[in-house]
C-alpha positions as CSV (number, residue, x, y, z in Angstrom):
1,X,-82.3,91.9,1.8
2,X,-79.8,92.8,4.8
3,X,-75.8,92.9,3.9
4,X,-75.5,89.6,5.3
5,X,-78.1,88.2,3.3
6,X,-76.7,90.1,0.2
7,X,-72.9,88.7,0.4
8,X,-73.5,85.2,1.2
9,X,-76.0,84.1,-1.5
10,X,-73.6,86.0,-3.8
11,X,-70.7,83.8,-3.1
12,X,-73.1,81.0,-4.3
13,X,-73.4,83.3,-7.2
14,X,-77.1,83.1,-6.6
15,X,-79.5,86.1,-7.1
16,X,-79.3,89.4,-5.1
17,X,-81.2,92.5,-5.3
18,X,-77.8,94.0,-6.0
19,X,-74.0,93.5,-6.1
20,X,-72.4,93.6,-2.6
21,X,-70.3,97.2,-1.7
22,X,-67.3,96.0,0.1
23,X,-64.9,98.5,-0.7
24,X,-62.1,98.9,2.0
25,X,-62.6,102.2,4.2
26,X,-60.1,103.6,6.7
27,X,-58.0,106.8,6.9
28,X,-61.9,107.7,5.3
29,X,-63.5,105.9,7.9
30,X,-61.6,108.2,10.5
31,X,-62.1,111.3,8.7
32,X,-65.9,110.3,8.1
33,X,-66.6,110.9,12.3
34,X,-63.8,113.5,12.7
35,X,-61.2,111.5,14.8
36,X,-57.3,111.8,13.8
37,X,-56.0,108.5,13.0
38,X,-54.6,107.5,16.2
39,X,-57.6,107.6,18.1
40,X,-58.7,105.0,15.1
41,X,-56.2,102.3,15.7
42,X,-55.8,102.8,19.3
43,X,-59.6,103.0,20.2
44,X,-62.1,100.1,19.1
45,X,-64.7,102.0,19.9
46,X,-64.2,105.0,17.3
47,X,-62.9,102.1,14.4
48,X,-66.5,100.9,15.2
49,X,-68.4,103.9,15.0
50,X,-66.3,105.3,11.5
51,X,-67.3,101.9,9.9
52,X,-70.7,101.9,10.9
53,X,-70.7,105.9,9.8
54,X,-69.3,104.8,6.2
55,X,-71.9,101.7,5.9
56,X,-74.7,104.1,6.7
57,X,-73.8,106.7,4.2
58,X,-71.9,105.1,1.7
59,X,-74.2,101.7,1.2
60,X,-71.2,99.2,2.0
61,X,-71.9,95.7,3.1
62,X,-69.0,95.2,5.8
63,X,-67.5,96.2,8.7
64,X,-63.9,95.5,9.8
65,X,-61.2,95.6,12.3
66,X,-58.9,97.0,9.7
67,X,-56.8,99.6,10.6
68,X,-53.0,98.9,9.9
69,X,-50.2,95.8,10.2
70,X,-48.7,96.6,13.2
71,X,-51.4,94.5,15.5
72,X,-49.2,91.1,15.6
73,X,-46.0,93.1,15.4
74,X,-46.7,95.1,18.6
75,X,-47.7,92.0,20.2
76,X,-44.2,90.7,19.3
77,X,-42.3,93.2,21.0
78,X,-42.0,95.9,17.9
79,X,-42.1,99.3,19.6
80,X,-45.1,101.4,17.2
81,X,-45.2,105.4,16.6
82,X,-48.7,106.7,15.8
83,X,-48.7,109.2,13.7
84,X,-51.4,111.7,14.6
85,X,-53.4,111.3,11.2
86,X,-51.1,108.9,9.2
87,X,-50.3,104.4,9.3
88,X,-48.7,103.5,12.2
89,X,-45.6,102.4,11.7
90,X,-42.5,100.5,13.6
91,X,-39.7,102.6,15.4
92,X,-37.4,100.0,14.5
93,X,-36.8,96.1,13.2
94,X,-36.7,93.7,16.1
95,X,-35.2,91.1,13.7
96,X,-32.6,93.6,13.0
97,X,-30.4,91.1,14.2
98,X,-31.9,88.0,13.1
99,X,-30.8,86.2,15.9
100,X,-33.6,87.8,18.2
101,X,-35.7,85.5,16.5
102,X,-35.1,82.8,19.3
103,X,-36.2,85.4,21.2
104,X,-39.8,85.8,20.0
105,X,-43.0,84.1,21.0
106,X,-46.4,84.1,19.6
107,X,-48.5,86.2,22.3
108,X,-51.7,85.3,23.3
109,X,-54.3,87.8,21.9
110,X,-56.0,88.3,25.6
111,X,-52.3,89.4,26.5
112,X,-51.7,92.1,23.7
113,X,-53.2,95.7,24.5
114,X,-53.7,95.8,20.0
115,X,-54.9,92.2,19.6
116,X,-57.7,92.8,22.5
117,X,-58.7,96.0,20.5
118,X,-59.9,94.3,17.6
119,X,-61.2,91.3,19.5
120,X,-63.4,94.4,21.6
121,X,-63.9,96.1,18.3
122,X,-65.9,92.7,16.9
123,X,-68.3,92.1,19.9
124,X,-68.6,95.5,19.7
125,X,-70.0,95.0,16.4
126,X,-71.8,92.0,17.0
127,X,-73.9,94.1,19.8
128,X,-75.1,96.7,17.6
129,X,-75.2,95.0,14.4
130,X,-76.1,91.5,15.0
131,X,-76.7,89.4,12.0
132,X,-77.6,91.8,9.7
133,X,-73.9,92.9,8.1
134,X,-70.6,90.8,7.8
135,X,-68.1,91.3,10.2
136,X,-64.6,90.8,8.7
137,X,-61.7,90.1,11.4
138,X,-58.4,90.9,9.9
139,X,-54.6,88.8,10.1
140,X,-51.8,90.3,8.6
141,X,-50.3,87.0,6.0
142,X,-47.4,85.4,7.3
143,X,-44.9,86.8,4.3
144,X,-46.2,90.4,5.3
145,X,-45.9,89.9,9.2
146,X,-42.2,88.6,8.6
147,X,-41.4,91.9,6.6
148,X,-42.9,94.0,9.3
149,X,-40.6,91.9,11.7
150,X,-37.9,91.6,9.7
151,X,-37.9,95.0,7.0
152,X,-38.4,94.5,3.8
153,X,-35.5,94.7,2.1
154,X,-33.6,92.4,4.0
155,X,-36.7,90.0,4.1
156,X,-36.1,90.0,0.3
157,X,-32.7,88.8,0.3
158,X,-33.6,86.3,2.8
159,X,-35.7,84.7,0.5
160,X,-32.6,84.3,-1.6
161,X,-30.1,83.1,0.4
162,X,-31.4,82.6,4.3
163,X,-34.0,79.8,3.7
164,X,-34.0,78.2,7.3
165,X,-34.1,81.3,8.9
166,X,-37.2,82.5,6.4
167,X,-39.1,79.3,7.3
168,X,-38.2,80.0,11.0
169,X,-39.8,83.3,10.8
170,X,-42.9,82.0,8.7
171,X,-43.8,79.3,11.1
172,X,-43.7,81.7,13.9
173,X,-46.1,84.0,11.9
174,X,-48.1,81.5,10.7
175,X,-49.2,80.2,15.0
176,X,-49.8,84.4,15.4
177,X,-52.0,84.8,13.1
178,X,-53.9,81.6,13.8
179,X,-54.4,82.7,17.5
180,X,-55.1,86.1,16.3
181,X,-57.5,84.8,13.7
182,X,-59.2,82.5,16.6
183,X,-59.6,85.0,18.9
184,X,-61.7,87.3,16.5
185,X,-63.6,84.4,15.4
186,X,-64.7,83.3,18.9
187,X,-66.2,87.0,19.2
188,X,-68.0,86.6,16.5
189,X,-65.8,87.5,13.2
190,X,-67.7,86.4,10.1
191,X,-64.9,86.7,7.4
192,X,-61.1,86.6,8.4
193,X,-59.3,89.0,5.6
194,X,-55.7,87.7,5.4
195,X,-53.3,90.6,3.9
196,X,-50.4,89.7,2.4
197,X,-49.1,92.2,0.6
198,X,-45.4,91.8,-0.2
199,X,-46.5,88.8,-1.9
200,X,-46.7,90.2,-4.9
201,X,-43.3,92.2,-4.7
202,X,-41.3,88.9,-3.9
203,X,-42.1,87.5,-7.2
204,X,-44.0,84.3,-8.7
205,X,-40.8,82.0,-7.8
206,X,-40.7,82.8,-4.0
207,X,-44.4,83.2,-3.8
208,X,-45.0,79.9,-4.6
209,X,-42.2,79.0,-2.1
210,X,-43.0,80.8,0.3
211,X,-46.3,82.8,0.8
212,X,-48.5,80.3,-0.9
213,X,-47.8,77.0,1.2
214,X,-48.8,79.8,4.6
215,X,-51.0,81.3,2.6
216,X,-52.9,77.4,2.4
217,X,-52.1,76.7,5.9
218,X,-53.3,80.1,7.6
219,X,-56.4,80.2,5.4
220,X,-57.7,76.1,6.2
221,X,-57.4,76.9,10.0
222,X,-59.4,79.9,9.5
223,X,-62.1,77.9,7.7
224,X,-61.7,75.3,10.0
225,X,-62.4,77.6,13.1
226,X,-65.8,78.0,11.2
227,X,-65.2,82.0,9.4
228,X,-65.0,82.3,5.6
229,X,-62.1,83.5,4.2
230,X,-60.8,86.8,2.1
231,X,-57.2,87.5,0.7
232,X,-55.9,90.7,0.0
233,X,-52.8,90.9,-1.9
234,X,-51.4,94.4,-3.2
235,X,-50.1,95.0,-6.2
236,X,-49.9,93.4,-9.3
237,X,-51.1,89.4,-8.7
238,X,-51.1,88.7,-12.7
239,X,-47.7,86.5,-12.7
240,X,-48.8,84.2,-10.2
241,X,-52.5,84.7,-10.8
242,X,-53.4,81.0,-11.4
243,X,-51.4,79.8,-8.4
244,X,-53.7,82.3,-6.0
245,X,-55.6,79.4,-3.7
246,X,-58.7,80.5,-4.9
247,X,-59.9,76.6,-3.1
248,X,-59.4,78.3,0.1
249,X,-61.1,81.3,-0.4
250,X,-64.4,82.4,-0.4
251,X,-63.4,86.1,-1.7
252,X,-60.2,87.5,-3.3
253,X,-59.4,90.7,-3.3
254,X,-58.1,91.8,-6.7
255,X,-55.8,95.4,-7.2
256,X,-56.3,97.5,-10.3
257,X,-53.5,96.3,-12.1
258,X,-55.3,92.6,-12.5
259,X,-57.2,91.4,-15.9
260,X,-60.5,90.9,-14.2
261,X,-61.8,88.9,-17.0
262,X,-58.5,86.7,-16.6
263,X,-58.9,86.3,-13.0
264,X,-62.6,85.1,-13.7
265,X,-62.0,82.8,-16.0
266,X,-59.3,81.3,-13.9
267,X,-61.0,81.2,-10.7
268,X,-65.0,82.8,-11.1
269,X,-66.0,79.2,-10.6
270,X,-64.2,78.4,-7.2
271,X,-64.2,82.0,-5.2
272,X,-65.9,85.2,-5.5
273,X,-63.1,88.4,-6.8
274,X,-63.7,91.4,-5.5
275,X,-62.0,94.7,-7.1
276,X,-61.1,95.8,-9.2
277,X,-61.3,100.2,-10.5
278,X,-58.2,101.9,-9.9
279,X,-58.8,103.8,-6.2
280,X,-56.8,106.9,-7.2
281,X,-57.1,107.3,-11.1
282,X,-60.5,105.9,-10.8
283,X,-62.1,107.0,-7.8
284,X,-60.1,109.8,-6.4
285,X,-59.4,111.9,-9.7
286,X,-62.5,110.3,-11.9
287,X,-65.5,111.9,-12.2
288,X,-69.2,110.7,-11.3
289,X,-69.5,109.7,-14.7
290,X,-66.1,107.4,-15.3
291,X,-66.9,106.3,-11.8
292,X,-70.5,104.8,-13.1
293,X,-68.4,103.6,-16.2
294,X,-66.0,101.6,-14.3
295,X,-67.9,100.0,-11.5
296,X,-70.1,98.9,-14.5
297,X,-67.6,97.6,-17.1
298,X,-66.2,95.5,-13.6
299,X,-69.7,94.5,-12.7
300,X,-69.9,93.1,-16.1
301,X,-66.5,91.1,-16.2
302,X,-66.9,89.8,-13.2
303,X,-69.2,87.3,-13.5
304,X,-71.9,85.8,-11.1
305,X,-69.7,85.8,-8.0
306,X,-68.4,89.1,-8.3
307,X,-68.1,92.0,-5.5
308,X,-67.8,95.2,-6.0
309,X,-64.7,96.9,-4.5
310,X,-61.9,99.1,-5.8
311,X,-58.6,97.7,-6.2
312,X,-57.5,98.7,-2.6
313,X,-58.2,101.1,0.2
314,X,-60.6,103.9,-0.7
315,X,-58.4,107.2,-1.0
316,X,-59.5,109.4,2.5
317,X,-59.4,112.9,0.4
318,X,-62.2,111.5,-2.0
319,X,-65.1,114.0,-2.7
320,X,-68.4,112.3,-0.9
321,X,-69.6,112.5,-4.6
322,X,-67.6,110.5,-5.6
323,X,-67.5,107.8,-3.0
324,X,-72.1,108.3,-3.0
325,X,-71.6,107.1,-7.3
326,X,-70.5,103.6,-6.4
327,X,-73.4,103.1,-4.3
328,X,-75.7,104.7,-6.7
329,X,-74.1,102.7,-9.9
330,X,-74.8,99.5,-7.6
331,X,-77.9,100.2,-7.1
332,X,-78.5,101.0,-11.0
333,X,-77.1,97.3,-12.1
334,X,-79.1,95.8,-9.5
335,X,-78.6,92.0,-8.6
């Protein structure tokens, strides 16, 4: 049974020879082929070859073009530093001055030097890999691209009191990320991941107000361009957990700090929940033994649908041991 094979018959919750790995690799995907970070996000070719490295020796069942948030905001004019082993990050807010907003356009992908990249980085994949292994495209969520735009903290008080200017910046993020999404599909993306991780700071009262109706809205047109769909929120998800769309989903992504039983009994009949061990109590400081433990005890929770995945990105400093005791675990539960 190939990857692909593997993670589709599990979201039917149908028999597999065993659970699907798809934890989230990528300051470990660099180090794994001995590039610094900014050859990683600037070069398809080397986010390729790390993910293909960390699928090969760490028995995951993905690939992805995920690298960092600043894709759409570069393509929107935001001027990026590259940090020579670190995130990229923005030099500055172009919605500093939220009247640049009438400014802004949504770029076509073919147009944008870091949109191309991860369109190049999924044929890429779809030439060496075929059919045998998910490719997951990647779209940051329109709450999170208006907070890369905008900065957080004054996106926060937005919310509050700047509601037409919010809902400006949303629809604007919402037609990026449906080209962006588009484009990866047309080369071939499988999945589209949608992260949207300032979600969970804004609250449950401005979620559902705001990230949830472009949550909905990003999510159909992805499944409507013909790729499933994954949602990765950060954070703590439990105050809002029964409003997640989980109808529009084919996998959510779950962080530590989630009831994993909770979430499956909420929504382990609509999507598959991937997650959720801690990645730094859990797999960075754990040992082999507490590792086996937890991917177990999640295993168990998570019911017929579940994937197996730590909360969020998989720490880069882990020890190879215990990165290899997921995959062996895994492969001791079976399907």
């Amino acid at each position: 049974m190939n990857a692909m094979e593997r993670v589709l018959l599990r979201l039917q919750g149908k028999k597999t020879d065993r659970i699907p790995n798809l934890n989230i690799v990528m300051l470990l995907a660099a180090q794994e082929i001995g590039v610094p970070y900014k050859a990683f996000c600037q070069d398809y070719r080397q986010l390729c070859r790390g993910n293909i490295a960390c699928v090969e020796k760490y028995g995951l069942d993905c690939v992805t073009t995920m690298s960092d948030s600043m894709r759409e905001a570069s393509a929107l004019g935001t001027e990026v530093i590259f940090p020579e082993n670190d995130v990229p990050y923005e030099a500055y807010y172009i919605l500093e001055n939220e009247e640049n907003l009438l400014k802004l356009k949504a770029c076509d992908p073919s147009e944008s030097e870091r949109m191309t990249d991860s369109v190049l980085a999924v044929e890429l994949y779809k030439r060496e890999l075929g059919d045998s292994i998910p490719v997951i495209g990647w779209v940051e969520g329109c709450m999170a691209e208006a907070a890369d735009l905008r900065g957080m903290n004054d996106f926060l008080i937005d919310l509050v009191d700047n509601e037409a200017f919010v809902t400006d910046l949303l629809e604007l993020c919402l037609e990026q990320a449906i080209l962006f999404a588009k484009a990866q599909i047309e080369a071939g993306a499988d999945f589209i991941g949608v992260g949207d991780a300032i979600a969970s700071v804004a609250g449950p009262h401005y979620y559902r107000k705001y990230a949830l109706p472009y949550q909905i809205r990003l999510l159909s047109a992805i499944k409507e361009m013909g790729a499933k769909t994954k949602l990765h929120i950060c954070g703590n998800t439990t105050p809002f957990l029964a409003d997640l769309p989980a109808e529009y989903c084919d996998i959510i992504d779950l962080d530590w700090m989630v009831p994993l039983e909770e979430a499956v009994k909420i929504h382990g009949n609509t999507c598959a929940l991937a997650g959720n061990y801690d990645p730094v109590a859990v797999l960075l400081q754990g040992t082999p033994e507490t590792i086996r433990q937890a991917v177990i005890d999640c295993a168990k929770a998570g019911g017929s649908r579940y994937i197996s995945a730590a909360g969020c990105e998989v720490p880069r400093m882990i020890s190879e041991e215990n990165f290899l005791t997921v995959k062996k675990a895994l492969d001791e539960i079976g399907g």
